[in-house]
C-alpha positions as CSV (number, residue, x, y, z in Angstrom):
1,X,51.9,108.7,139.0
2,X,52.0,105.0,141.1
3,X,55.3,105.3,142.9
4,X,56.3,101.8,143.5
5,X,59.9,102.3,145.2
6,X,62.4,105.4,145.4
7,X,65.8,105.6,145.9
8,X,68.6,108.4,145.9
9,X,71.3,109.0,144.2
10,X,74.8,108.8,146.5
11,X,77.6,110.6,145.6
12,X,80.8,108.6,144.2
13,X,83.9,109.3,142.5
14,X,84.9,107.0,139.0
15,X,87.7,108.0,136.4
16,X,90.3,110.0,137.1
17,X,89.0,111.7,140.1
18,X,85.6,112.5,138.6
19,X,82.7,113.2,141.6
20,X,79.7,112.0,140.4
21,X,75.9,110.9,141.9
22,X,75.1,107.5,141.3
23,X,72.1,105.2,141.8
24,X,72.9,101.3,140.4
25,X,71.6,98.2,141.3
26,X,74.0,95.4,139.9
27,X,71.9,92.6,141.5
28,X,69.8,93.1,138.4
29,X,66.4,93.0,140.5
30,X,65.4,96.8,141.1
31,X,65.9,98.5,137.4
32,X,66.0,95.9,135.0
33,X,67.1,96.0,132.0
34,X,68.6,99.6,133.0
35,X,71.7,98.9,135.7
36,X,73.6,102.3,136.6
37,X,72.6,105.8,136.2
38,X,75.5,108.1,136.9
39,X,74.8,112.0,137.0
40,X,78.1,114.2,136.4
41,X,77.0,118.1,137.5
42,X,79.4,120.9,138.7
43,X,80.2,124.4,137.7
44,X,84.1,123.5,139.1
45,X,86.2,122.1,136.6
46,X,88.2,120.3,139.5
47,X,85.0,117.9,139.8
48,X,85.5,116.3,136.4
49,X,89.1,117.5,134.5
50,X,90.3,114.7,134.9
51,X,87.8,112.3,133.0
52,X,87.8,109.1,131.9
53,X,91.1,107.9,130.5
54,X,91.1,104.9,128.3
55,X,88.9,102.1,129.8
56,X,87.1,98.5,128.8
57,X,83.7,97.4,129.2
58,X,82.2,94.6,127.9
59,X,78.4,92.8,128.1
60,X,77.0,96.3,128.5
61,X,75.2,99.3,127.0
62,X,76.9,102.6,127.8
63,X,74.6,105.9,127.0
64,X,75.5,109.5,127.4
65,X,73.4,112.4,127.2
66,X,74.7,116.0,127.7
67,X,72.9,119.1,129.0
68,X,75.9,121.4,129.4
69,X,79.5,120.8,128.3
70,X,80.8,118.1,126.9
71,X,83.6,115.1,126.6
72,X,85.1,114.4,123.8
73,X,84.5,110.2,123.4
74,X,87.5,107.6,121.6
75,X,87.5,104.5,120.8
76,X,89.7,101.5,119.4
77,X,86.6,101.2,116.5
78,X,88.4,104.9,115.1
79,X,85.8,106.7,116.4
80,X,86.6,110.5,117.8
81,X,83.2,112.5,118.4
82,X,82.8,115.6,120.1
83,X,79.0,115.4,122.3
84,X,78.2,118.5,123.6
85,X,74.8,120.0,124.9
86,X,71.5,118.1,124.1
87,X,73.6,115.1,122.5
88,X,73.9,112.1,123.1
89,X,75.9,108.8,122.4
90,X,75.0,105.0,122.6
91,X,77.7,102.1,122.6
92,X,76.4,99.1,122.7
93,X,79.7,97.1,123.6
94,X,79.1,93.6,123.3
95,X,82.1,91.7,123.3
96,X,84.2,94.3,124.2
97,X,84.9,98.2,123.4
98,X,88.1,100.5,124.9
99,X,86.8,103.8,125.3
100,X,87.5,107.4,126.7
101,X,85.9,110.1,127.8
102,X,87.4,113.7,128.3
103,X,85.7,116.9,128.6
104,X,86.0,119.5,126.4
105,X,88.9,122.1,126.4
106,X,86.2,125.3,125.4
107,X,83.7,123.9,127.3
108,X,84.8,126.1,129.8
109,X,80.9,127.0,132.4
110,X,80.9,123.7,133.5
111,X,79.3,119.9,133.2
112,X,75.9,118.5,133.6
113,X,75.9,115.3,132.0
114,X,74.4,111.6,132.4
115,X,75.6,107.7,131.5
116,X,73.4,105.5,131.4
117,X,74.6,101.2,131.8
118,X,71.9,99.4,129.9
119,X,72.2,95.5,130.5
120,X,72.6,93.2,127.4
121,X,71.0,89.9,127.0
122,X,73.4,86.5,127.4
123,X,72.9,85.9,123.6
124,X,74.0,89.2,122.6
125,X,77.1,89.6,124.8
126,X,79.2,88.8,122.6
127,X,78.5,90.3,119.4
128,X,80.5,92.7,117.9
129,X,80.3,96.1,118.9
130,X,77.6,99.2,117.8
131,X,78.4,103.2,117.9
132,X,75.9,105.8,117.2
133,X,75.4,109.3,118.0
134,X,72.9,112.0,117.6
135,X,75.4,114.9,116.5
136,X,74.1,114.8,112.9
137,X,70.6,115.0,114.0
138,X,69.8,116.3,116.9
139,X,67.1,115.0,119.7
140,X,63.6,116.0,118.5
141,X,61.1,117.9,120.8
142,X,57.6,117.8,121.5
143,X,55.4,120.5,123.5
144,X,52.2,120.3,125.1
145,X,49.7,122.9,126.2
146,X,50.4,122.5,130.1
147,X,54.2,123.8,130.1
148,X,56.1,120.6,129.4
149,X,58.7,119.8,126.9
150,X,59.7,116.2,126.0
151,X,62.8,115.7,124.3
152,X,63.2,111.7,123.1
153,X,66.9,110.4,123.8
154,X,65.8,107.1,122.9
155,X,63.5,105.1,121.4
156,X,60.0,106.6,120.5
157,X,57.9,109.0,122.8
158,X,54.6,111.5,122.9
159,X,52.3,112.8,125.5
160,X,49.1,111.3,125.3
161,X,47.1,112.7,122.6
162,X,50.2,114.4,120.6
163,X,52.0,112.9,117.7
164,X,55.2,110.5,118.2
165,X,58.5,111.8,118.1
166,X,61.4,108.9,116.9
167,X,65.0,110.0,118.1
168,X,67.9,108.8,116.2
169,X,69.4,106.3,118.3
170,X,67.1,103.3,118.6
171,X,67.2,99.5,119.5
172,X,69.1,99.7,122.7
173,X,68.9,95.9,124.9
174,X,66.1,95.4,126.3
175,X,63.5,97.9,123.8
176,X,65.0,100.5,126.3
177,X,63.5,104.0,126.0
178,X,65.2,107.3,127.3
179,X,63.6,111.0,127.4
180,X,64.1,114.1,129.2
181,X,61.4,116.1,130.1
182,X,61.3,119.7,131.6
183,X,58.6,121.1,133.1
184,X,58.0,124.5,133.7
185,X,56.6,125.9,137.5
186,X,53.4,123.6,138.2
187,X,53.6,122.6,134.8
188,X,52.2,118.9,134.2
189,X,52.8,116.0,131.4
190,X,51.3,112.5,130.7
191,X,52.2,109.9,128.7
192,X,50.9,106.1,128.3
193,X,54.1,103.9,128.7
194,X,52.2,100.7,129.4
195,X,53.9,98.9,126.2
196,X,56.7,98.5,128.4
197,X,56.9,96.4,131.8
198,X,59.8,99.2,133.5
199,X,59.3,102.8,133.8
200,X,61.3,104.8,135.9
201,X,62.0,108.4,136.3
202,X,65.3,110.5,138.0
203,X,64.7,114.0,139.1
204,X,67.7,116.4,137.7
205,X,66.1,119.2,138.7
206,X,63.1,120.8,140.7
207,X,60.4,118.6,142.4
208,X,57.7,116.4,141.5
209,X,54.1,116.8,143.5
210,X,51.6,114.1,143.5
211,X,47.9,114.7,143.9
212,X,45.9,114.2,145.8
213,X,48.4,114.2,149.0
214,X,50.7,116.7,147.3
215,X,53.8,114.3,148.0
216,X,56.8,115.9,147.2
217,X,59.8,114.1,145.0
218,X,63.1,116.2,144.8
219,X,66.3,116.6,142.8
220,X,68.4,113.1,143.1
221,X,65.6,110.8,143.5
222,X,65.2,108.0,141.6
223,X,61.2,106.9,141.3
224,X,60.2,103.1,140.1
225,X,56.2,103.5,139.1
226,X,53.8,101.7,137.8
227,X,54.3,100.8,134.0
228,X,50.9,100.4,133.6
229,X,49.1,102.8,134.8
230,X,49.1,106.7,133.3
231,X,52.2,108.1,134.5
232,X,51.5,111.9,135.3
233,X,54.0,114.2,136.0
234,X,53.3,117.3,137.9
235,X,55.9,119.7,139.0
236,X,56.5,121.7,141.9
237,X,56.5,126.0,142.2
238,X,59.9,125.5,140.9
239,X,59.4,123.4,137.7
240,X,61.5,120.3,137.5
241,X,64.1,118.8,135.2
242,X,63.9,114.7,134.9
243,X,65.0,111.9,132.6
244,X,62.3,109.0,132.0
245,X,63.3,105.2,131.4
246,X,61.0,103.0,130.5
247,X,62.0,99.2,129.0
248,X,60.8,95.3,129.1
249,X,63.3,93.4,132.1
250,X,66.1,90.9,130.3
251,X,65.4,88.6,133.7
252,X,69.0,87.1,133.5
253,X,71.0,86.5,136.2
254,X,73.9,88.5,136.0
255,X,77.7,89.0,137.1
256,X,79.5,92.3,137.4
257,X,82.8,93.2,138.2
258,X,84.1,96.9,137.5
259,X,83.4,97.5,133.5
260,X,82.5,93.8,133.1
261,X,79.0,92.6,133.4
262,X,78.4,88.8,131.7
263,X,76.4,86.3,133.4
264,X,78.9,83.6,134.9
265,X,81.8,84.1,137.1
266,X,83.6,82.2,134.4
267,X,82.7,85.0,131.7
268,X,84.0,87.7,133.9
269,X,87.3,85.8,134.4
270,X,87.6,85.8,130.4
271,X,86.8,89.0,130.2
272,X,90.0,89.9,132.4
273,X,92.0,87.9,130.4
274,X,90.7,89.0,127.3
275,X,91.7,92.6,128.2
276,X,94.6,92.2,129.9
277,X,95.7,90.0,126.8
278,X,95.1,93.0,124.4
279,X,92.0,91.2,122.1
280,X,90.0,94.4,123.1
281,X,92.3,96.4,120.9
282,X,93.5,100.0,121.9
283,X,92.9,103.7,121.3
């Protein structure tokens, strides 16, 4: 594993009151084409009751992946979906989606959740917009001999010398891939992402040792590494619990304001009008 950069998450609060970690980089130059990851984790229901009440985006890709808990997700395309543990949930919005996002009344020992902003090319922007959820399916797993387990989010994924496992959602902007992988005490993992140009990974849980300096990474950092060389994973006494990104940078330049990213000043201004105006519809 070639770190390149690390960052950590800060805390934050978004919705209605909802504390959250947060690492993002809306200058589009650190994680493209990934833009926000936003990490949702307490056993106290006062942390995240509120929600997310009815809200736009537009120019993005929002994806959610649950571990414990869940929201219940609307929409003004008549979706209503339950996502509870191990599901997830991609919206790619385009030109425009309202959306909410409320937890569950009997999911009643707490939230651990992740969303995921994804940015969209300029040409795609304003397309119409895609649901899709893994509810039906389920996330397939893969296991290795060395105490790993791999579960693919999105797009397609295996450790180096296993067999490829395809989860349901795929095509996200910018051939983004998504896995969470959860390694037991010193338990290790490899995998080949070198088709991509991006890999990241976000530690959830545990620590991450390197060899041979036996660097330690720990829960709520966020690791750029080297795409193209074999990214091993090694955990720490205590195992460790980490989502993987890996994807091929959109290089646009981009322009962000609240649920709006587009890539003119002038497109976030329409955006605003747009909504405000009522053409994004309503729940």
């Amino acid at each position: 594993m070639h770190v390149i950069s690390q960052f950590n998450a800060r805390p934050a609060m978004d919705g209605d009151g909802v504390n959250i970690h947060r690492v993002a980089d809306f200058l589009n130059t650190k994680f493209d084409p990934f833009l926000m990851l936003d990490e949702i984790k307490s056993d106290d229901e006062q942390d995240f009751i509120g929600g997310f009440p009815p809200h736009p985006h537009r120019g993005i890709e929002t994806f959610t992946y649950i571990r414990k808990g869940g929201f219940e997700h609307r929409d003004q395309l008549g979706n209503v979906k339950a996502i509870r543990a191990t599901d997830t949930q991609w919206m790619s919005t385009g030109s425009g989606v309202v959306h909410s996002e409320m937890p569950l009344a009997d999911a009643t020992d707490g939230l651990h959740g992740f969303q995921i902003w994804v940015n969209m090319p300029a040409k795609e922007k304003m397309r119409p917009a895609i649901y899709q959820d893994s509810t039906e399916e389920g996330n397939p797993e893969s296991r290795n001999q060395s105490g790993a387990t791999l579960r693919a989010l999105a797009g397609n994924w295996r450790f180096v010398g296993e067999h490829s496992i395809c989860a349901p959602i795929q095509g996200l902007a910018g051939d983004a891939m998504i896995a969470d992988l959860m390694l037991a005490a010193n338990g290790k993992a490899e995998l080949n992402l070198a088709h991509r140009d991006f890999v990241a990974v976000y530690i959830y849980q545990g620590n991450l040792v390197t060899a041979p300096h036996a660097q330690s990474f720990n829960q709520g950092q966020y690791l750029v590494l080297d795409s193209q060389s074999l990214v091993v994973l090694n955990a720490g006494n205590e195992g460790a619990g980490l989502l993987i990104f890996a994807g091929n940078p959109i290089r646009e330049k981009i322009v962000h304001m609240g649920p709006f990213v587009m890539n003119t000043q002038t497109e976030i201004e329409q955006a605003v009008r747009d909504y405000q105006a009522g053409r994004f519809g309503e729940i």
